[in-house]
C-alpha positions as CSV (number, residue, x, y, z in Angstrom):
1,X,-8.2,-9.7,25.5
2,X,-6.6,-6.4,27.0
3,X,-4.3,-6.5,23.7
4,X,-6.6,-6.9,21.5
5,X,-9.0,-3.8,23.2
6,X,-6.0,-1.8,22.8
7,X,-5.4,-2.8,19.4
8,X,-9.1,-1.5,18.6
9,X,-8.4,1.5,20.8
10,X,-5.2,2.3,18.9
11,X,-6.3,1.8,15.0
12,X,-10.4,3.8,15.6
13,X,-8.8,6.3,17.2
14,X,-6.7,7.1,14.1
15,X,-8.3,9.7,11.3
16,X,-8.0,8.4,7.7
17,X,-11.1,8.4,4.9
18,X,-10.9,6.9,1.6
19,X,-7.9,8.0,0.1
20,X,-6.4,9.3,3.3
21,X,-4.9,6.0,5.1
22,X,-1.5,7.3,5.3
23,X,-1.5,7.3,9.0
24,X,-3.5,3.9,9.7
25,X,-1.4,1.9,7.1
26,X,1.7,3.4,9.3
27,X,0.6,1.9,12.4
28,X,-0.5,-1.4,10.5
29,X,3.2,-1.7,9.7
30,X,4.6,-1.1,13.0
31,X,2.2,-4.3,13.6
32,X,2.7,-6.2,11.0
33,X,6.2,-6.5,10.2
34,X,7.5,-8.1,14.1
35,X,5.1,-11.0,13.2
36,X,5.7,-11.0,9.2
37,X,8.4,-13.1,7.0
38,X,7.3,-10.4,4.2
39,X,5.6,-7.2,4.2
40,X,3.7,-6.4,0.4
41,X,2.3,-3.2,-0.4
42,X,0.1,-2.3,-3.2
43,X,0.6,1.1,-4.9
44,X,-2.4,2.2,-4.2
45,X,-1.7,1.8,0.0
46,X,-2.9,-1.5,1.2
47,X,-0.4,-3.2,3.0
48,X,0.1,-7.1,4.4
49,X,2.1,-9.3,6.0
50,X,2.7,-12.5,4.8
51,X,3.7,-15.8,6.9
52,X,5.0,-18.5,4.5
53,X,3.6,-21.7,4.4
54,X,5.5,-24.6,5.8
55,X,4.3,-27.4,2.9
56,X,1.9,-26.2,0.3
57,X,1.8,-23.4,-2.6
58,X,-1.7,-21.8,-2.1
59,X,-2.4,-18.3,-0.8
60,X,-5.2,-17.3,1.0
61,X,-5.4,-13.5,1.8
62,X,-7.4,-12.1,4.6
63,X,-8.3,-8.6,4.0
64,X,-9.5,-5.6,5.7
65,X,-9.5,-2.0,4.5
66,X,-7.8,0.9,6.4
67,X,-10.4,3.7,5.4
68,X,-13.3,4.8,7.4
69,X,-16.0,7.3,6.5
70,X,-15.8,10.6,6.6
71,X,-16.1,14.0,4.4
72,X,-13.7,16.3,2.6
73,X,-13.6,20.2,2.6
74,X,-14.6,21.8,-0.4
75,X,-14.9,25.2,0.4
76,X,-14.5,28.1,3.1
77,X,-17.0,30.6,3.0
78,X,-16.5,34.6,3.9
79,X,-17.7,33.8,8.0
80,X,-15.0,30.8,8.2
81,X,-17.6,28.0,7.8
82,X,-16.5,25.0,5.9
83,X,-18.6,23.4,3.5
84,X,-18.2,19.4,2.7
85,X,-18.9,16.8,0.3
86,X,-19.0,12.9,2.3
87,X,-16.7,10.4,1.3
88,X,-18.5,6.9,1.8
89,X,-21.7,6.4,2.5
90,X,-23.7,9.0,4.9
91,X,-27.4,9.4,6.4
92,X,-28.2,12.9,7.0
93,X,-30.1,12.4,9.7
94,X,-27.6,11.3,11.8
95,X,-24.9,14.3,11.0
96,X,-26.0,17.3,12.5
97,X,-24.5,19.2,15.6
98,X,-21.8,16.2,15.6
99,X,-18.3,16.8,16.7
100,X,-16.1,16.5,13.8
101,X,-12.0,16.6,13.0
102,X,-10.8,18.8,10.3
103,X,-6.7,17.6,9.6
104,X,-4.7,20.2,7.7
105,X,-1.9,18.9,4.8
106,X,0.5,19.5,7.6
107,X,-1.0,17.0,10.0
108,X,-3.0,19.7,12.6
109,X,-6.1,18.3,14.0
110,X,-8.8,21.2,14.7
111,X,-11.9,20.1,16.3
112,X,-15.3,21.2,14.6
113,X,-19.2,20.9,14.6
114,X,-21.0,20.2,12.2
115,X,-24.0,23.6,12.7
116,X,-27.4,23.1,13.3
117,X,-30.8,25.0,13.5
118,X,-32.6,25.1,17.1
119,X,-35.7,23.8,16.7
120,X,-37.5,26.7,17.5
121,X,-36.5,28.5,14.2
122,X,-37.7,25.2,11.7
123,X,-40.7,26.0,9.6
124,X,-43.5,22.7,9.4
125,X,-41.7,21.8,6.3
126,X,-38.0,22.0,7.2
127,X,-39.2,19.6,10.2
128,X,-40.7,17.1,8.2
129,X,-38.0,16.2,6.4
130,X,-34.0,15.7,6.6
131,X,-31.4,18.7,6.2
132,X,-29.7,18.3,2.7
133,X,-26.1,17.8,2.9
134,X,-25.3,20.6,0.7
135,X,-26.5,22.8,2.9
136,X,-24.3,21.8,6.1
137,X,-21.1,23.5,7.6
138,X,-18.8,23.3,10.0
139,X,-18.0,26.0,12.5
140,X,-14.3,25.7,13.6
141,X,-14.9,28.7,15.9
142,X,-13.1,31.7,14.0
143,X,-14.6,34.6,12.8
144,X,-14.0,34.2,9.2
145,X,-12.2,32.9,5.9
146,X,-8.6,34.5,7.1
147,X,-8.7,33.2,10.4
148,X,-9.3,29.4,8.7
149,X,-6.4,29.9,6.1
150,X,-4.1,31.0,9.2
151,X,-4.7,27.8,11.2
152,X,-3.7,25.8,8.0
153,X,-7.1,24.7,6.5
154,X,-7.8,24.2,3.3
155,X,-9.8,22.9,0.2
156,X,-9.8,19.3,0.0
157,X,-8.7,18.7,3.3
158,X,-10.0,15.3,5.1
159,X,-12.9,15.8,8.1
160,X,-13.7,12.2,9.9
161,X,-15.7,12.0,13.0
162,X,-15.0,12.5,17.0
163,X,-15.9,10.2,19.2
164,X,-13.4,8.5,21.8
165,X,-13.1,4.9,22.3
166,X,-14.5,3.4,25.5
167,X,-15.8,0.4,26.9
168,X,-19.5,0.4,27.8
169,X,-22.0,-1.0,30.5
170,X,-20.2,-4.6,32.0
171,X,-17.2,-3.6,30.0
172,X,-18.1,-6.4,27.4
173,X,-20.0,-3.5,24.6
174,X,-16.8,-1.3,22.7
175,X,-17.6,1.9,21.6
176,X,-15.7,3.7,19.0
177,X,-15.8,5.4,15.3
178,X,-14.1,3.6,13.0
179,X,-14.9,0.4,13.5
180,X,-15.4,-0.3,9.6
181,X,-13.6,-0.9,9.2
182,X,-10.4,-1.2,11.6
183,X,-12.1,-3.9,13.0
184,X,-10.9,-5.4,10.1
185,X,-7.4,-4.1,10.6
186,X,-7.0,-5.5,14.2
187,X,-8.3,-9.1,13.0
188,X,-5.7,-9.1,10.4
189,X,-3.1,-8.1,12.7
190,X,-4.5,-10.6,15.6
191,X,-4.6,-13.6,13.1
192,X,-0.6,-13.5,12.7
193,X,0.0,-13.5,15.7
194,X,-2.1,-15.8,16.9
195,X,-0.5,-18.4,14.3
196,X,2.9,-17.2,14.8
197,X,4.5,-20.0,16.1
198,X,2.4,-22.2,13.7
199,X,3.8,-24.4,10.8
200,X,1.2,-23.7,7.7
201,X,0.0,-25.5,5.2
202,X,-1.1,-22.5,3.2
203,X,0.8,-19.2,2.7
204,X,-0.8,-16.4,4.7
205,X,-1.0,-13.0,3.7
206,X,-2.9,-10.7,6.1
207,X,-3.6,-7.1,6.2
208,X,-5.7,-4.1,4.7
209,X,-6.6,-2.6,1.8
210,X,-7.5,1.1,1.0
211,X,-11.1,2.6,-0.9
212,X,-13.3,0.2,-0.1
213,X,-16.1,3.3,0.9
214,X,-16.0,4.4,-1.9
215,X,-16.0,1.5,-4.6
216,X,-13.7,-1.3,-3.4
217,X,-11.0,-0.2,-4.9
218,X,-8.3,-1.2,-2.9
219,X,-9.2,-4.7,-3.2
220,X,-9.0,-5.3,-6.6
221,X,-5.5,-3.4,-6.7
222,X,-4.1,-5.9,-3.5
223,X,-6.2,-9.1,-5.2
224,X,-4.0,-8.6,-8.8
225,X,-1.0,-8.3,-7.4
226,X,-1.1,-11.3,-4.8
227,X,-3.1,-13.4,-6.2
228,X,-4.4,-15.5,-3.9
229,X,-6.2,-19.2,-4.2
230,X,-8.7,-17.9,-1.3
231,X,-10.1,-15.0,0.4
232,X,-11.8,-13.8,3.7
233,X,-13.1,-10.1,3.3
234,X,-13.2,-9.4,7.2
235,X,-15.6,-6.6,7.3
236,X,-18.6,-5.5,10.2
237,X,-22.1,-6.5,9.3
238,X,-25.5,-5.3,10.5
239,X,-26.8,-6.1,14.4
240,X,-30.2,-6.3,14.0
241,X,-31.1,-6.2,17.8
242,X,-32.3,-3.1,18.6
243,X,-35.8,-1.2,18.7
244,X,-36.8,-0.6,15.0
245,X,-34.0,-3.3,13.7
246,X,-35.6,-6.8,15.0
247,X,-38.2,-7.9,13.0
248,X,-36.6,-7.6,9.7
249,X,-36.4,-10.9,8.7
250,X,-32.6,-10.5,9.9
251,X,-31.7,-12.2,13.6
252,X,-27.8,-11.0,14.1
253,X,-27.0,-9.8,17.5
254,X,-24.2,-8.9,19.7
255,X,-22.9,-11.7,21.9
256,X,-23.9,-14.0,19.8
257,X,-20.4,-15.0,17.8
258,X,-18.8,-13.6,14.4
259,X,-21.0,-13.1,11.5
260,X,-20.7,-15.3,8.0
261,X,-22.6,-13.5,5.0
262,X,-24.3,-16.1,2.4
263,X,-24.3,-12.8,0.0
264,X,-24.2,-9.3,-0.8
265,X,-24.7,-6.8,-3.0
266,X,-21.7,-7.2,-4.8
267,X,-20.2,-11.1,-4.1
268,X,-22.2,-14.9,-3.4
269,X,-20.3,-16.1,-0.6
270,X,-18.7,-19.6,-2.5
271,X,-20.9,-22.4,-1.7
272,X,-17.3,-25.1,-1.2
273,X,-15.9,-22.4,0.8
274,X,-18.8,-21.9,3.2
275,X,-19.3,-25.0,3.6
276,X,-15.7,-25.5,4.3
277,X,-16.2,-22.7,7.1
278,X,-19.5,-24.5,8.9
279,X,-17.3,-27.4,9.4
280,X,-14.5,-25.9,11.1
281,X,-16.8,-23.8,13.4
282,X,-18.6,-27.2,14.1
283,X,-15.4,-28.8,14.9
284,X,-14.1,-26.6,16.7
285,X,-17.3,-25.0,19.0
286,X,-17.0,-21.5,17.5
287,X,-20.7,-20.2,17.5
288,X,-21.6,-18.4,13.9
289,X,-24.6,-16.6,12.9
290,X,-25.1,-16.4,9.1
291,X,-27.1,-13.7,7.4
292,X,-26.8,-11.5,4.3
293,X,-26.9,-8.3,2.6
294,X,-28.5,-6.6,-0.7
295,X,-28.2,-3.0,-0.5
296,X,-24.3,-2.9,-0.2
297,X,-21.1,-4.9,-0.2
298,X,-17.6,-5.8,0.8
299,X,-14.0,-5.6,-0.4
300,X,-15.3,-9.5,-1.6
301,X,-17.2,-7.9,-4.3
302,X,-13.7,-7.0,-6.2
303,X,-11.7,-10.1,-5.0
304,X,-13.6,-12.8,-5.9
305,X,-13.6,-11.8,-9.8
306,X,-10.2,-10.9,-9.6
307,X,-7.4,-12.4,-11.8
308,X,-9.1,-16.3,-12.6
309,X,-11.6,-16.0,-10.0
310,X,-11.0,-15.9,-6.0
311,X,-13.5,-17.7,-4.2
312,X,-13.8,-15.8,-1.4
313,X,-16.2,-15.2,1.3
314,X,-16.9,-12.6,4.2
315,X,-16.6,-13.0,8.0
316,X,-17.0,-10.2,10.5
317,X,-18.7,-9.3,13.8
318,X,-22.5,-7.5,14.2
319,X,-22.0,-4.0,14.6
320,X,-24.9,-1.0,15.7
321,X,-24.9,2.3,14.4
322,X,-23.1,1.2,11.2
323,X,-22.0,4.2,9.1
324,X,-22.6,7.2,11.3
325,X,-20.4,8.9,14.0
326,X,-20.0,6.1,16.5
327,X,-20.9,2.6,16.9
328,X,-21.2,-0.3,19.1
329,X,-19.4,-3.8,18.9
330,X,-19.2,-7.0,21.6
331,X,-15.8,-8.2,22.6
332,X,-16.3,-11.5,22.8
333,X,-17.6,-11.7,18.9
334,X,-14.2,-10.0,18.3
335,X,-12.6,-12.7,19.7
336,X,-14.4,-15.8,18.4
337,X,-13.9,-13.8,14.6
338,X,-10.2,-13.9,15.3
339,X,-10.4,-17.4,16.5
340,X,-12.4,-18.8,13.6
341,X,-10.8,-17.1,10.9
342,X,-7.5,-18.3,12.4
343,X,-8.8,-22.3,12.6
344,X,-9.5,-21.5,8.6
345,X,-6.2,-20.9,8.1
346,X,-4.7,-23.7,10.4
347,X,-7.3,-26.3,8.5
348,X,-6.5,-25.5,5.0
349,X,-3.4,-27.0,2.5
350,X,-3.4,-27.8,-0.9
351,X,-5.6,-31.0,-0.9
352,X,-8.4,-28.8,1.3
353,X,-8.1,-26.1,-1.3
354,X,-8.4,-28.7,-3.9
355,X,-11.6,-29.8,-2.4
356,X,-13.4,-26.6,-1.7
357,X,-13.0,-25.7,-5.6
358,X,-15.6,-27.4,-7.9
């Protein structure tokens, strides 16, 4: 497990939004390409490693995404502040007086805030609702617009989120930005090498794809040019086990084993393929809660109408505080998603592909 933590560690700890994955698809190579017979790229950025089957032709590919959310500099007022537009998708409430990284084009990281109001300036109406995005900054600490454009900072520059990695209470809880989606990453890293020395009946390409925040874009790119027969979009889903969450006719919670969705907003998990999945979790004691989602999606949404059709499905681990500045996952569900998504692979061959189609 201490590999895999510093896996984790390694990729969240890495800045790189929607469009800006240069740096995580980097370190997904230096991963990758030990345990790889190939490494394919996509021109877009997502990158894979593929382990050649022993006996068979399919393909299944098992895809994360290397962006995270963040926001992107759009201009630099006269005082120095910078204001942003977000690049994914953002709550308000949860963005102000957060500590923030601005990187220049020439790979400087500058710390920031984004500012806030004390509450003892807020009139009744500005505390009754929450602060519009247009109207937030970041103060870098300078004095104004020259003393930004000397440390290097400029329009369209990419701002993610600061929060360290750490491990929490017993040591079992991870705490981290970034974990959507290089929780992703790490699986598809963790999966090769955990079937390294295996002989497989399917090809295996594993890896990451780019954009998914902001359309799943990636994914369509890396599903037209590999073309697989199968697909696991490895992606976090919603914990629904804290204070205001329960109750929702939702019952994921951390601990409690890797997450299958039925559906989301964008793909129907494929009925031959999930039930494919129930059977090698039975078999093989790996707990799995099942649940979906209908106000957003996963790199599945592009994938499974790609080229002929993919029937794909996604698998991932309960996560808290999706989609804000940090967030809270459980180790062991980290490793029983690696585990099951790594029986998949071992289970399948041509004739078991055969049979989930119908």
């Amino acid at each position: 497990m201490a590999d895999s933590v510093k896996l984790l560690k390694t990729l969240t700890d890495i800045n790189g939004i929607s469009g800006f994955e240069y740096n995580v698809k980097s370190k997904m190579r230096e991963y990758l390409e030990p345990i790889s017979d190939e490494i394919i790229e996509d021109n877009l950025g997502g990158i894979f490693g593929k382990k050649n089957a022993k006996n068979g032709s399919k393909t299944i590919l098992i895809a994360g995404h290397l962006d995270e959310i963040g926001f992107m500099v759009t201009r630099i007022d006269d005082d120095g502040y910078l204001k942003f537009t977000p690049i994914g998708g953002w709550w308000n409430q949860v963005m102000l007086s957060q500590k923030v990284t601005v990187t220049t084009d020439d790979g400087k990281e500058l710390r920031g805030i984004i500012g806030s109001k004390p509450p003892h300036v807020l009139s009744p109406e500005e505390r009754q609702k929450p602060v519009d995005i247009k109207s937030m900054f970041i103060d870098l600490g300078v004095d104004n617009k020259e003393a930004v454009e000397k440390l290097g900072v400029e329009i369209g520059n990419m701002v993610t989120p600061y929060s360290e990695f750490e491990e929490l209470g017993d040591g079992n809880y991870l705490t981290a930005k970034a974990f959507d989606n290089r929780f992703g990453c790490a699986l598809s890293v963790d999966v090769l090498k955990e079937l390294n020395n295996d002989e497989l009946g399917i090809n295996l390409v594993s890896g990451a794809t780019v954009q998914e925040e902001v359309g799943l874009r990636g994914a369509k790119v890396a599903a037209n040019k590999i073309k697989p027969d199968l697909s696991i979009a490895v992606d976090v889903g919603i914990a629904y086990d804290t204070p205001g969450m329960k109750g929702q006719d939702h019952e994921t919670k951390l601990g409690e084993g890797p997450l299958v969705l039925l559906m989301d907003g964008t793909n129907i998990g494929h009925v031959g393929f999930r039930k494919f999945i129930k059977n090698v979790a039975k078999e093989k004691g790996i707990d799995v809660q099942w649940d979906n989602i209908t106000g957003g999606g996963t790199d599945a949404g592009s994938i499974h109408v790609a080229n002929e059709g993919t029937p794909t499905i996604s698998i991932g681990v309960p996560l808290r505080y999706m989609h804000s500045n940090v967030s809270i996952l459980h180790k062991d569900d980290y490793l029983n998603a690696v585990k099951l998504v790594a029986e998949i692979v071992k289970s399948l061959n041509d004739d078991t592909v055969k049979d989930i189609m119908w």
